[in-house]
C-alpha positions as CSV (number, residue, x, y, z in Angstrom):
1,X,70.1,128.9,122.0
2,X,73.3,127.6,123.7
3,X,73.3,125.3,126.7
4,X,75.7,125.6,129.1
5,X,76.0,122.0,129.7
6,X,78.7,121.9,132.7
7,X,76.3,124.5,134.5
8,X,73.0,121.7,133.7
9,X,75.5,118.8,134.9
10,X,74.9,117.4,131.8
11,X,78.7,117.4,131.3
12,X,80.8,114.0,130.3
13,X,83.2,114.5,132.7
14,X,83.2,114.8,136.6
15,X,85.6,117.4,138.1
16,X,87.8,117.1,140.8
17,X,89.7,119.5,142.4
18,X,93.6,118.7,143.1
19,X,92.7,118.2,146.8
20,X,89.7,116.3,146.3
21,X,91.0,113.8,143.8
22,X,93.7,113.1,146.7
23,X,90.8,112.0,149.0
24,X,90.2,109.3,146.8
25,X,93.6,107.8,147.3
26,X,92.2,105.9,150.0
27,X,94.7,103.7,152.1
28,X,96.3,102.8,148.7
29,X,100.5,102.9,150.2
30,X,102.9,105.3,148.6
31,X,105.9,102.6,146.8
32,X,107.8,105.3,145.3
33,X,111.1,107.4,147.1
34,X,112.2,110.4,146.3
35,X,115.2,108.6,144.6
36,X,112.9,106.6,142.4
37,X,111.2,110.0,141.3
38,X,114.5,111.5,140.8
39,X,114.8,108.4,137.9
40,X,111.0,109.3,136.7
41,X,111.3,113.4,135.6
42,X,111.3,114.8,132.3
43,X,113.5,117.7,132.1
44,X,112.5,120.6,134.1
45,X,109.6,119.2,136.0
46,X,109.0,119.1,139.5
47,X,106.9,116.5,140.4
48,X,107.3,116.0,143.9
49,X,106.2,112.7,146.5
50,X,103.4,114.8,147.5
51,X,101.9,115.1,144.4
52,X,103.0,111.6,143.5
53,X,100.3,110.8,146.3
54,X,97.9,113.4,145.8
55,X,97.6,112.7,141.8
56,X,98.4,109.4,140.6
57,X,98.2,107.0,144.0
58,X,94.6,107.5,143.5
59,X,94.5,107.2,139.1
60,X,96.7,104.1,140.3
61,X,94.1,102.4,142.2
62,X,91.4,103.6,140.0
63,X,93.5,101.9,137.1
64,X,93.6,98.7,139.5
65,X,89.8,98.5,139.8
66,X,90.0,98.7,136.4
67,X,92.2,96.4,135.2
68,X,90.7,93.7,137.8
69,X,86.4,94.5,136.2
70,X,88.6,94.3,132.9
71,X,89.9,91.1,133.2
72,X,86.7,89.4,135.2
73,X,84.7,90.4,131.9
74,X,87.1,88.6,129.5
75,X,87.2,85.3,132.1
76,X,83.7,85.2,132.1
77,X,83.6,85.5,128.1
78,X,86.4,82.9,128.3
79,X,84.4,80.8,130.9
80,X,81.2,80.9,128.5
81,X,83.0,79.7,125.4
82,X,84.4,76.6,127.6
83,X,88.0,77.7,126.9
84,X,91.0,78.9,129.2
85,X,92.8,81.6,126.9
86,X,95.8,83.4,127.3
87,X,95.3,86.8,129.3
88,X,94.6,89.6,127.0
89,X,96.6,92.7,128.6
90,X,95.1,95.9,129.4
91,X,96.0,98.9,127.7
92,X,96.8,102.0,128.9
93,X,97.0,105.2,126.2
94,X,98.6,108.8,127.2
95,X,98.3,111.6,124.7
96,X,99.0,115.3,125.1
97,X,101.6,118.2,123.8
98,X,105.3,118.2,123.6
99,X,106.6,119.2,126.4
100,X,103.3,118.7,128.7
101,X,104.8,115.9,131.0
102,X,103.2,113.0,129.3
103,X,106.0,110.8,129.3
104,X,106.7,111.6,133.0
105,X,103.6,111.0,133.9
106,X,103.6,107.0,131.8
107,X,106.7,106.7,133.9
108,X,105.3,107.6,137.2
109,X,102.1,105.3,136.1
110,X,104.3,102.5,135.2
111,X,106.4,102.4,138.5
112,X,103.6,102.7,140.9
113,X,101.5,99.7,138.8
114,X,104.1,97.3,139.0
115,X,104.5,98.1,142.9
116,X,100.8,96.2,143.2
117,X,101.2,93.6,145.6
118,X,100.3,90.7,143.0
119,X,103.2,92.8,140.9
120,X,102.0,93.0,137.7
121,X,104.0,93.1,134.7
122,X,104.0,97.1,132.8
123,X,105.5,97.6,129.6
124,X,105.6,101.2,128.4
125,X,105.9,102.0,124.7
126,X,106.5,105.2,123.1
127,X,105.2,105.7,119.5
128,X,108.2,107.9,118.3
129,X,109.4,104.4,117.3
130,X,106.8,104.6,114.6
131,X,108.0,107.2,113.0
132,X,109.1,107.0,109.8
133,X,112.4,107.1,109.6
134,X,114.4,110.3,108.4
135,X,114.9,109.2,104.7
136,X,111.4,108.4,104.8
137,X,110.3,111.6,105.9
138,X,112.7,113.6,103.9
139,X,111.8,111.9,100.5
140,X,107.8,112.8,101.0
141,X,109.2,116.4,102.9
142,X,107.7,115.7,105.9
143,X,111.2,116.5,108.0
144,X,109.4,119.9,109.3
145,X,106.0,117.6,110.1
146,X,107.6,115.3,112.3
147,X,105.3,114.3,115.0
148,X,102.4,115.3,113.0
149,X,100.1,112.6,112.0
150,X,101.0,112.0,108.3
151,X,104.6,111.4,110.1
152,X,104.2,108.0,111.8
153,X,103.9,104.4,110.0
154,X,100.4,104.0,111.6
155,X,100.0,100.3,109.4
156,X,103.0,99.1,112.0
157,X,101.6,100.4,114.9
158,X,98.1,99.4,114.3
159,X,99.8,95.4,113.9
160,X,102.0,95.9,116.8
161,X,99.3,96.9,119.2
162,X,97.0,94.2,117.4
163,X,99.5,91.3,117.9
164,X,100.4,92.6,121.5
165,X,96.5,92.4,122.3
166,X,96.1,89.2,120.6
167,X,98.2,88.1,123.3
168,X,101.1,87.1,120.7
169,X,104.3,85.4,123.3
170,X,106.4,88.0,122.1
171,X,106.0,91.0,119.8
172,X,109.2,93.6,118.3
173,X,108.4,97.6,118.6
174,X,111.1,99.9,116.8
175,X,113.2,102.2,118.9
176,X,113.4,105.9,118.3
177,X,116.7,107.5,119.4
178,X,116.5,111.6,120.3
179,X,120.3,111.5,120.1
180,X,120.1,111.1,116.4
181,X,116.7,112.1,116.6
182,X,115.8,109.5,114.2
183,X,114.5,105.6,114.3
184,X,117.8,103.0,115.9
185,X,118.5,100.9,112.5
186,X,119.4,97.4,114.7
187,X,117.5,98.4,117.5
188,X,113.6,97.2,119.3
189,X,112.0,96.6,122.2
190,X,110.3,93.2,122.8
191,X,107.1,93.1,124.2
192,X,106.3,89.8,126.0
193,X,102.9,89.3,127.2
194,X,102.6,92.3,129.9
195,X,99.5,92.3,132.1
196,X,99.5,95.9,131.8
197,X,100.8,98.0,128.8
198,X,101.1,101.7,128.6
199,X,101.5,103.3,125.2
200,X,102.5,107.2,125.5
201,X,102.6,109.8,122.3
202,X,101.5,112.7,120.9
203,X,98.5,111.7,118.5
204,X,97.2,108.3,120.2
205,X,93.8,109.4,120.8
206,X,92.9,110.0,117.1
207,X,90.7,108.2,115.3
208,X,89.5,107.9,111.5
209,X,87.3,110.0,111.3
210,X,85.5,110.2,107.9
211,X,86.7,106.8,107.0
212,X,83.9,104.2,108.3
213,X,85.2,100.6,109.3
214,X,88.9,102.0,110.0
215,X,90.7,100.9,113.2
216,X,92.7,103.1,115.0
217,X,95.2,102.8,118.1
218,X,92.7,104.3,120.4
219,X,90.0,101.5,119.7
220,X,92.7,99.1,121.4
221,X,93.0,101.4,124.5
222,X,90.7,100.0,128.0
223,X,91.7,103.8,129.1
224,X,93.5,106.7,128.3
225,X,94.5,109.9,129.7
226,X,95.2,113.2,128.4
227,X,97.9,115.4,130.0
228,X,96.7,118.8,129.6
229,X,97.6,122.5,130.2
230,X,96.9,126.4,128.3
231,X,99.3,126.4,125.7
232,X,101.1,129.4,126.5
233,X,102.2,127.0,129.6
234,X,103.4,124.4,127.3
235,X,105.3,127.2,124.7
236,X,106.8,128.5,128.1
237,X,108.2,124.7,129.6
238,X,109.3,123.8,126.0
239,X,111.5,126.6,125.8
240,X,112.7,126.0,129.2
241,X,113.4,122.6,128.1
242,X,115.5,123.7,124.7
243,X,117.6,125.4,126.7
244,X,118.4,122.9,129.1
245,X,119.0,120.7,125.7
246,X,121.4,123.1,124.6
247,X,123.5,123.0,127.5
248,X,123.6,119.1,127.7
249,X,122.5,116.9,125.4
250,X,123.2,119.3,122.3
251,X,127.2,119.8,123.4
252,X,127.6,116.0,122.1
253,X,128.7,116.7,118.6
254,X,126.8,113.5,117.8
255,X,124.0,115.0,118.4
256,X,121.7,115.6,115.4
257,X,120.8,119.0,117.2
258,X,124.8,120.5,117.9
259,X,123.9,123.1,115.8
260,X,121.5,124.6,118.5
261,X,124.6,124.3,121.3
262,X,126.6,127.5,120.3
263,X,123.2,129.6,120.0
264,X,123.8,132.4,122.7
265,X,120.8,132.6,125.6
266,X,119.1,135.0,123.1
267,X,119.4,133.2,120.1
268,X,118.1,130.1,121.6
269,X,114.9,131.5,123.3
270,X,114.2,132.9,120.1
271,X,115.2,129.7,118.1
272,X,112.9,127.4,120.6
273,X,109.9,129.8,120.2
274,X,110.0,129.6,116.4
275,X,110.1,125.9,116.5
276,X,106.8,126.4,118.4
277,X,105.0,128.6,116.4
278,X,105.8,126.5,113.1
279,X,105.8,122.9,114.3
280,X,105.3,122.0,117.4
281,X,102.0,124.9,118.3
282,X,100.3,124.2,115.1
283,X,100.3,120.1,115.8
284,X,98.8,120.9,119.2
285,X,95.5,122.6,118.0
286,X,95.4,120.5,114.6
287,X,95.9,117.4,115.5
288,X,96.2,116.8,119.4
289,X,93.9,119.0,121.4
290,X,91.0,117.8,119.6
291,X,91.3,114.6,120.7
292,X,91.3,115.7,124.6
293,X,87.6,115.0,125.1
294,X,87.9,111.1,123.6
295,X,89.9,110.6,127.1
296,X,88.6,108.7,129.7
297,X,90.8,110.7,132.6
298,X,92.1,114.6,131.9
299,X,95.1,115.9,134.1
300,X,94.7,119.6,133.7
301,X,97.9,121.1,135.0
302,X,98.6,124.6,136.2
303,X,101.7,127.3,135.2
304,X,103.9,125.5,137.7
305,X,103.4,121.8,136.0
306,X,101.3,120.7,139.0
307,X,97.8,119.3,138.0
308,X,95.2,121.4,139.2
309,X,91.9,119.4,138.4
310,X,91.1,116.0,136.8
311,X,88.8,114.9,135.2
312,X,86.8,111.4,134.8
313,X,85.0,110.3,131.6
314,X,81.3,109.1,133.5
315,X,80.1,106.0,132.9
């Protein structure tokens, strides 16, 4: 017999509507303008300031609380061993879809932590850096898996993450270009000892399953989020998005997608939906949406992008 477990309360998760996670913003001020946000959109998204204030002021001062009961536990473990060690920065991880509004949302997160009046330091990190680069990917024919797991150099970004939380003065991550839509040879961003640091990709919440005594990216994380929507929402803004693409970005003949910027309106919507249904779809329920319940915070969004109802992991 099946238990409906949300019905008995038994449920990990406590559910807040849109309007009811905004009471819990408290007096916490709103830092960001409308300018700022103009800086802080993904294509085709319309966060506004009054969702700004309704959604993430409060995950903002939730993430404060947090970050402050984080750092009095590692002082008092500090304080017990008789030493004064470096402070060990607190990790944020954001998973979810292509084009779900993850990486708007790190961007939002990141302004509005390092408006805290002690004004922290927030790094964001993306792992597309990880990826292996093209000629990698090509030689094991992995090109049309890109994003999936098997596509990423998880060994780097399991030593990256470990020297960043090892407090390490300074620490190298790879950059990943979407011009060229492949990893920057010369290029990295330095990481130097951030009190706060928000790492934002597609498969962060996975684990190793099956493979006992393996560490994983989400065993560094002191929280994560996962941005969430029905898929047929996500097909729907990604298409949106490959269109915008192909009348920008994709005109630049240097861009590894020019191909995709003489495709008439017809052709392109039918191109974008293919992509999809053999990549982009299939890496969703795989790989990504199974990982939604290892979050400690869902954003559940609605058809127009705006988050409907969030959820927090209990404790």
């Amino acid at each position: 017999m099946t238990i409906d477990t949300e019905q008995r309360g038994l449920s990990r998760y406590l559910d807040f509507t849109h309007s009811q996670w905004g009471d819990l913003r408290a007096a916490t001020p709103l830092t960001l303008t409308e300018a700022d946000l103009r800086h802080l959109r993904g294509l085709n998204e319309r966060v506004s300031l009054d969702e700004v204030a309704e959604i993430f002021l409060p995950l903002s001062r939730l993430l404060n609380l947090r970050v402050a009961a984080t750092q009095g536990l590692y002082h008092a473990t500090e304080t017990f061993l008789g030493r004064t060690g470096n402070q060990v920065p607190f990790v944020i991880g954001i998973a979810g879809s292509v084009a779900v509004g993850k990486s708007t949302t790190a961007r939002i997160l990141q302004a509005l932590l390092a408006r805290w009046p002690n004004s922290p330091r927030v790094d964001l990190i993306t792992t597309d850096g990880f990826l292996y680069p093209n000629r990698v990917l090509e030689a094991r024919g992995l090109m049309n898996r890109k994003g999936f797991p098997e596509s990423y150099d998880v060994r780097r970004l399991l030593q990256f993450m470990s020297d960043v939380k090892a407090g390490f003065p300074e620490v190298a991550a790879p950059l990943y270009s979407h011009q060229i839509y492949d990893i920057v040879p010369s290029g990295s961003q330095l990481v130097r000892k951030p009190d706060i640091m928000i790492v934002e990709g597609l498969n962060v919440l996975q684990t190793g399953e099956g493979q006992p005594g393996r560490l994983f990216v989400s065993d560094l994380f002191d929280f994560s989020i996962y941005v969430d929507a029905d898929e047929a929402d996500i097909e729907r803004w990604y298409v949106e998005r490959f269109l915008t693409l192909r009348d920008t970005v994709f005109r630049d003949p240097s861009a590894y997608f020019h191909r995709y910027a003489h495709l008439t309106h017809e052709q392109a919507i039918e191109t974008a939906h293919g992509i999809w249904r053999s990549i982009n779809g299939i890496n969703l329920r795989e790989n990504i949406l199974p990982t939604r319940e290892r979050a400690d915070l869902i954003l559940e969004k609605g058809l127009d992008h705006r988050v409907t109802h969030v959820k927090l992991r209990k404790r």
